[in-house]
C-alpha positions as CSV (number, residue, x, y, z in Angstrom):
1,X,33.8,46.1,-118.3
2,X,36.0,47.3,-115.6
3,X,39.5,48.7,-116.9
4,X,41.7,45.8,-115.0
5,X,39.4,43.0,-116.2
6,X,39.1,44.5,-120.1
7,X,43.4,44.9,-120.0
8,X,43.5,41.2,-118.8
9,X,41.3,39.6,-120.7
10,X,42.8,41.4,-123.7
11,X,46.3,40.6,-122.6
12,X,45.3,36.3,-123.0
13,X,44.8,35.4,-126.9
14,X,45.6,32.1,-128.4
15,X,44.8,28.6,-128.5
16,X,41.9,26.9,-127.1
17,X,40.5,24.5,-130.2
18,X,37.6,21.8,-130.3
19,X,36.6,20.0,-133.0
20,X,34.9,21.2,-136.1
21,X,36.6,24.2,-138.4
22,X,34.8,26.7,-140.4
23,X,36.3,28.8,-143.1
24,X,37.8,32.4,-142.7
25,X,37.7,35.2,-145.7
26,X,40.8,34.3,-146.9
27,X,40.1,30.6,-147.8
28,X,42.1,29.1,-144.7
29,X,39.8,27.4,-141.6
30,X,39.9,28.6,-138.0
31,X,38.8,26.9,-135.1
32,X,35.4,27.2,-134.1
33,X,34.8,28.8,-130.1
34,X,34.2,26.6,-127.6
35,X,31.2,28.5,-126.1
36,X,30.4,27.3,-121.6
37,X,27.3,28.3,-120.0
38,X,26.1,28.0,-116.5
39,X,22.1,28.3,-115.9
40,X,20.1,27.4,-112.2
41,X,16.6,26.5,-114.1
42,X,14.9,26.4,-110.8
43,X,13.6,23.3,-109.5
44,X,13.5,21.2,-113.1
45,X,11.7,18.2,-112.4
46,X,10.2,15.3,-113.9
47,X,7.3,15.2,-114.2
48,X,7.3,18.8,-115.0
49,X,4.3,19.2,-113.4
50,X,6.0,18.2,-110.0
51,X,8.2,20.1,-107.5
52,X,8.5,23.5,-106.2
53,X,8.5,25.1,-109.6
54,X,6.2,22.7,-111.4
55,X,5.8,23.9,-115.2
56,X,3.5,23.6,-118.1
57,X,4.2,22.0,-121.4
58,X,4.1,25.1,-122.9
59,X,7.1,26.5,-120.4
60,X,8.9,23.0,-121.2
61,X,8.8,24.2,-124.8
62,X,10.2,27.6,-124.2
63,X,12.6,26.3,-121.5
64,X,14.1,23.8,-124.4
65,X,14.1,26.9,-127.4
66,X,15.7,29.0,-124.6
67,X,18.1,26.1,-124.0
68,X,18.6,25.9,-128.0
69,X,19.2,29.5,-128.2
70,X,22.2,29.8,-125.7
71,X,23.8,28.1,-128.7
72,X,26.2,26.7,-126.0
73,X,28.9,23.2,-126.1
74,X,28.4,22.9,-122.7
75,X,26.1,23.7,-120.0
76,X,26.3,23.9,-116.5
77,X,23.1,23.1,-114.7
78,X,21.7,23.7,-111.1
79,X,18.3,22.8,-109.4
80,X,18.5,19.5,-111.5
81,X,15.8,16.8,-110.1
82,X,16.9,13.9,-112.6
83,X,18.1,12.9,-116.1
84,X,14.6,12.2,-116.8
85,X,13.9,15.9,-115.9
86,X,16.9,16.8,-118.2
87,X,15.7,14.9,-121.1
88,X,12.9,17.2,-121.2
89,X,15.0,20.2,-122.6
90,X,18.0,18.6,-123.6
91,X,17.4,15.6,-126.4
92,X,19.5,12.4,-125.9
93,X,20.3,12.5,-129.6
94,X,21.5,15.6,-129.0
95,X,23.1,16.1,-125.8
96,X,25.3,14.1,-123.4
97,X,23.6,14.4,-119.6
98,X,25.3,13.9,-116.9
99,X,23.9,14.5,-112.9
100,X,26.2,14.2,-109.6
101,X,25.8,11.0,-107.8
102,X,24.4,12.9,-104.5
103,X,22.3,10.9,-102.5
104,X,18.6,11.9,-102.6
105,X,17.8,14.0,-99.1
106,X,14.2,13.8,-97.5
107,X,11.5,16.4,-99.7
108,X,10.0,19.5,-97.8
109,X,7.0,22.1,-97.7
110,X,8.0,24.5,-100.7
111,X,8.2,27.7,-99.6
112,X,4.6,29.8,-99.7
113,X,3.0,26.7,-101.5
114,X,1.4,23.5,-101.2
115,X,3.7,21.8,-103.3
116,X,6.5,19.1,-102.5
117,X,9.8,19.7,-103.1
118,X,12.3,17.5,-105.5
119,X,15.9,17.0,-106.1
120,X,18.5,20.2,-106.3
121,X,21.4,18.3,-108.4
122,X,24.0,19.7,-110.5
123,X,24.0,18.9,-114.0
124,X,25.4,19.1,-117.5
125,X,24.1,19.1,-120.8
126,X,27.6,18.6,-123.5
127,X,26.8,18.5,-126.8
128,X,27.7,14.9,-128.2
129,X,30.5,15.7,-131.0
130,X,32.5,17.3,-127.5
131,X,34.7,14.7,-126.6
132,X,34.4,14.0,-122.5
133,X,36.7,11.5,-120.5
134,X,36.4,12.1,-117.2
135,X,33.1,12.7,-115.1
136,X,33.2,12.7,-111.5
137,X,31.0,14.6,-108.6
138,X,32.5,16.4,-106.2
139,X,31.0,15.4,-103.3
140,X,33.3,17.3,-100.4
141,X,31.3,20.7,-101.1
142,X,28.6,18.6,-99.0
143,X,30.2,19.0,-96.3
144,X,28.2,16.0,-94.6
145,X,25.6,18.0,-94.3
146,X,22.0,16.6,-96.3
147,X,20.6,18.8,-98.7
148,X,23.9,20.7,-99.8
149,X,24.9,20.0,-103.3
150,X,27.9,17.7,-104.7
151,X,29.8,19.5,-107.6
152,X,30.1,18.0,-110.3
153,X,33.6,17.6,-112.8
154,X,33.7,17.0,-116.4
155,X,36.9,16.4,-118.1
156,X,36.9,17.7,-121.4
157,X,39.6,16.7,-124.6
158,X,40.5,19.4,-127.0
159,X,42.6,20.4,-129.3
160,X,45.2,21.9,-126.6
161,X,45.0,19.2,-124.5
162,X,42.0,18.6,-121.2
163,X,40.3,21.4,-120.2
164,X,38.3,20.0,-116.1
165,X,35.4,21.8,-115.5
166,X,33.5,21.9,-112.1
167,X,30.0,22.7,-111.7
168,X,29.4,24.2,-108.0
169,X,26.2,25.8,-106.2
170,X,27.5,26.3,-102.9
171,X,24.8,27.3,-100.2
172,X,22.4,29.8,-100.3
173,X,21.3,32.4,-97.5
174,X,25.0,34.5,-97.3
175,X,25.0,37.9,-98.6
176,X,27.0,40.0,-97.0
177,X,30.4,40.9,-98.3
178,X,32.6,39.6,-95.5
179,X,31.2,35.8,-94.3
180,X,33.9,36.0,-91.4
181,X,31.5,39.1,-89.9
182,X,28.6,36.8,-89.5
183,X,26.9,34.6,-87.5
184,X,24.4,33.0,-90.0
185,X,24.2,29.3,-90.5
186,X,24.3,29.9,-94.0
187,X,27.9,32.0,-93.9
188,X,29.2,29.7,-91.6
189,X,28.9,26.6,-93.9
190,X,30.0,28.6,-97.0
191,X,32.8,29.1,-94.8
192,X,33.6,25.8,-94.8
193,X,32.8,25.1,-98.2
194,X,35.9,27.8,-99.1
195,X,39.0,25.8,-98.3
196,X,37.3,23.0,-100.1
197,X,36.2,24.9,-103.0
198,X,40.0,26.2,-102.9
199,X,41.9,22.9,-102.4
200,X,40.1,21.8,-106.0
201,X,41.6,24.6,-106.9
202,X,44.9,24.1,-105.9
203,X,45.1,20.6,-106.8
204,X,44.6,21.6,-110.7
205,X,47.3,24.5,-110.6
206,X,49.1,25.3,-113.7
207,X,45.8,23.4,-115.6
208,X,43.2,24.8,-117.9
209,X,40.2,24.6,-116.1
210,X,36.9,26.5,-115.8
211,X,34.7,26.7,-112.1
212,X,31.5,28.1,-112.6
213,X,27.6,27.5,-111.4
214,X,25.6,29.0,-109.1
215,X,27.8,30.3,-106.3
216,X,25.1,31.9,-103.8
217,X,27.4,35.1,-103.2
218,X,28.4,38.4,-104.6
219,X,31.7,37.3,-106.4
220,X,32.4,40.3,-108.5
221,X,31.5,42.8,-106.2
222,X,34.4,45.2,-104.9
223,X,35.8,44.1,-101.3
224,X,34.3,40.6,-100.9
225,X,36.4,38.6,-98.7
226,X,35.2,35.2,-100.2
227,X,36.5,35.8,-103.3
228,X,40.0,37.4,-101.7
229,X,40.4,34.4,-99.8
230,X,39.7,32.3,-102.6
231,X,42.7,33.9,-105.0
232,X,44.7,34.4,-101.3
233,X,44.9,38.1,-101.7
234,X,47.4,37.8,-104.5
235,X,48.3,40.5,-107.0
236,X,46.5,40.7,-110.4
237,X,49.9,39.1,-112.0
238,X,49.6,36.2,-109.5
239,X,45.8,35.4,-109.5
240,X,45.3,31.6,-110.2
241,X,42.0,32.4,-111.6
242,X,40.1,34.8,-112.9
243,X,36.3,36.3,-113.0
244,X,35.4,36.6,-116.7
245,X,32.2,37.1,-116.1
246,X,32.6,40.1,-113.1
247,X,31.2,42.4,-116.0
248,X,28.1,41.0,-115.9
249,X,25.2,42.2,-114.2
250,X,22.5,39.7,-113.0
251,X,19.6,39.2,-114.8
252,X,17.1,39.6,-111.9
253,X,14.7,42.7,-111.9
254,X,15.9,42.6,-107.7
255,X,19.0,41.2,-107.9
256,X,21.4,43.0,-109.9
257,X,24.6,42.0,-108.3
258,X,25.0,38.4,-109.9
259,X,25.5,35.5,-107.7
260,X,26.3,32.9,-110.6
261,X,30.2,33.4,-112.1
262,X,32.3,31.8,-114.6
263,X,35.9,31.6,-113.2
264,X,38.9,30.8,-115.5
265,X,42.3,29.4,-114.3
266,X,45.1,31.5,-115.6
267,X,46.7,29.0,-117.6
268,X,43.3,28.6,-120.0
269,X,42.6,32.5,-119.6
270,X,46.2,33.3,-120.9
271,X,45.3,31.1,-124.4
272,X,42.2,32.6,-125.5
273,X,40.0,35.4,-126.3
274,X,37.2,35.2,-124.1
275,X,33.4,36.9,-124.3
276,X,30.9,36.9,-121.5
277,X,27.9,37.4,-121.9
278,X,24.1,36.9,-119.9
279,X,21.1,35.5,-121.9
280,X,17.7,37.4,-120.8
281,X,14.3,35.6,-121.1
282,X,11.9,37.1,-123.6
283,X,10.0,37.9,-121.1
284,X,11.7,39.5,-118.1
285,X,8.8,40.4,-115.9
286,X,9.8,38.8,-112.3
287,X,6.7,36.6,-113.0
288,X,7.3,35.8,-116.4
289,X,11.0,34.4,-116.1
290,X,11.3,31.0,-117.3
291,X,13.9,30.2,-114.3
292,X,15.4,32.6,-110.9
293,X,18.6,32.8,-112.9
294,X,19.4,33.9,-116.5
295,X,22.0,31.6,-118.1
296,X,25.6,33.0,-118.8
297,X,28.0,31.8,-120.9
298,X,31.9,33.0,-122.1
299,X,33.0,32.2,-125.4
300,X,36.6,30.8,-125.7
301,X,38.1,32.2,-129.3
302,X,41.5,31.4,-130.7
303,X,42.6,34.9,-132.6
């Protein structure tokens, strides 16, 4: 953990609650942490047999233990076909699924296979005792434009009052640390997907709320522009938001910058003790992986 991040994360302690107490040593209860993942599974389909990543029973099985072991309240999902697709890892009895309301674009060729492809939709899984009011895609991160993907917001009640949290995978093809300096399709509609991306932003100032997915781009990495622009090249005081999971390496045996992040307004960040962490597979040969993506998560802990 980098110095700045370790002194600001330790400098926010207090009060984010959900329901559900368990006891302490000295005979009084504390709140249990309310625990947010994000995880791209990589082309989850149904049938699982479909798509460009079509999967065996078996891999259902140890996609839904993986999903078990996260031990998560709420998961953010990318690469989502269907809730029929979800229902495969995440039990109804269990698990509150939810999938943005983007319009199905036309199927192609999957890459260096024979297979056709399916659905790329964001996704949550919330575990059912979590209390959720509000669920609305976001579908502006489109930009018009067929194929890109809707995020998707989830209004959550706790103890401390609503905590919104949007589920993004912005478009893929764009790593380079300054956008502006190229002329690739792909940095010139994450480009345009910024102000959007910033104006969510804006419009829940002062709020608790969490942004996190799949963000196609090197976040935590020293110098990039997009996240600069994104906090408006403030001061550390003045950030509105803040990468709790920048420690975090990614999971992938050729990508170890991460592209997925967990971002954290200042007003929840300044309330609670918060752990990131990323969940390998068991396996982490490149072939082996259940998914592209490991999952991460942050813990949110009243102290």
């Amino acid at each position: 953990m980098t110095t700045t991040l370790k002194a600001l994360l330790l400098a926010f302690s207090a009060s984010i609650t959900i329901a559900g107490c368990s006891s302490t040593e000295e005979g009084s209860t504390s709140v249990a942490p309310l625990k947010i993942a994000s995880w791209n599974i990589e082309h989850l389909a149904y049938p699982a047999s479909s798509g460009c990543r079509p999967r065996s029973q078996d891999e259902i099985l140890a996609l839904r233990q993986y999903a078990d072991g996260l031990d998560a309240d709420v998961i953010a999902l990318q690469e989502v076909d269907s809730v029929a697709a979800l229902e495969q890892i995440f039990p109804v009895q269990k698990w509150q699924l939810v999938l943005s309301a983007r319009e199905n674009s036309r199927t192609y060729d999957c890459r260096g296979s024979s297979y056709t492809s399916t659905q790329q939709k964001t996704a949550f899984a919330i575990k059912k005792e979590i209390a959720l009011s509000n669920v609305e895609s976001f579908g502006p991160l489109a930009m018009g434009v067929e194929g890109l993907r809707h995020g998707l917001e989830v209004t959550l009640q706790t103890q401390t009052g609503e905590v919104s949290v949007l589920n993004v995978h912005l478009k893929s093809g764009c790593f380079v640390s300054d956008y502006q300096d190229s002329d690739r399709p792909a940095c010139q509609l994450l480009a345009q997907q910024l102000p959007v991306l910033k104006s969510w932003i804006q419009a829940h100032a002062d709020e608790q709320y969490v942004v996190l997915g799949d963000f196609n781009h090197r976040l935590s990495q020293d110098g990039n522009v997009f996240w600069r622009k994104l906090i408006d090249n403030q001061t550390l005081e003045q950030v509105p938001l803040v990468n709790v999971t920048k420690p975090l390496q990614g999971c992938h045996p050729r990508y170890p910058v991460p592209i997925d992040h967990i971002l954290v307004s200042k007003a929840l960040a300044s309330s609670v003790a918060i752990e990131p962490n990323v969940h390998f597979f068991a396996d982490m040969q490149e072939d082996k992986m259940l998914s592209d993506h490991c999952a991460i998560s942050v813990s949110m802990r009243v102290q």
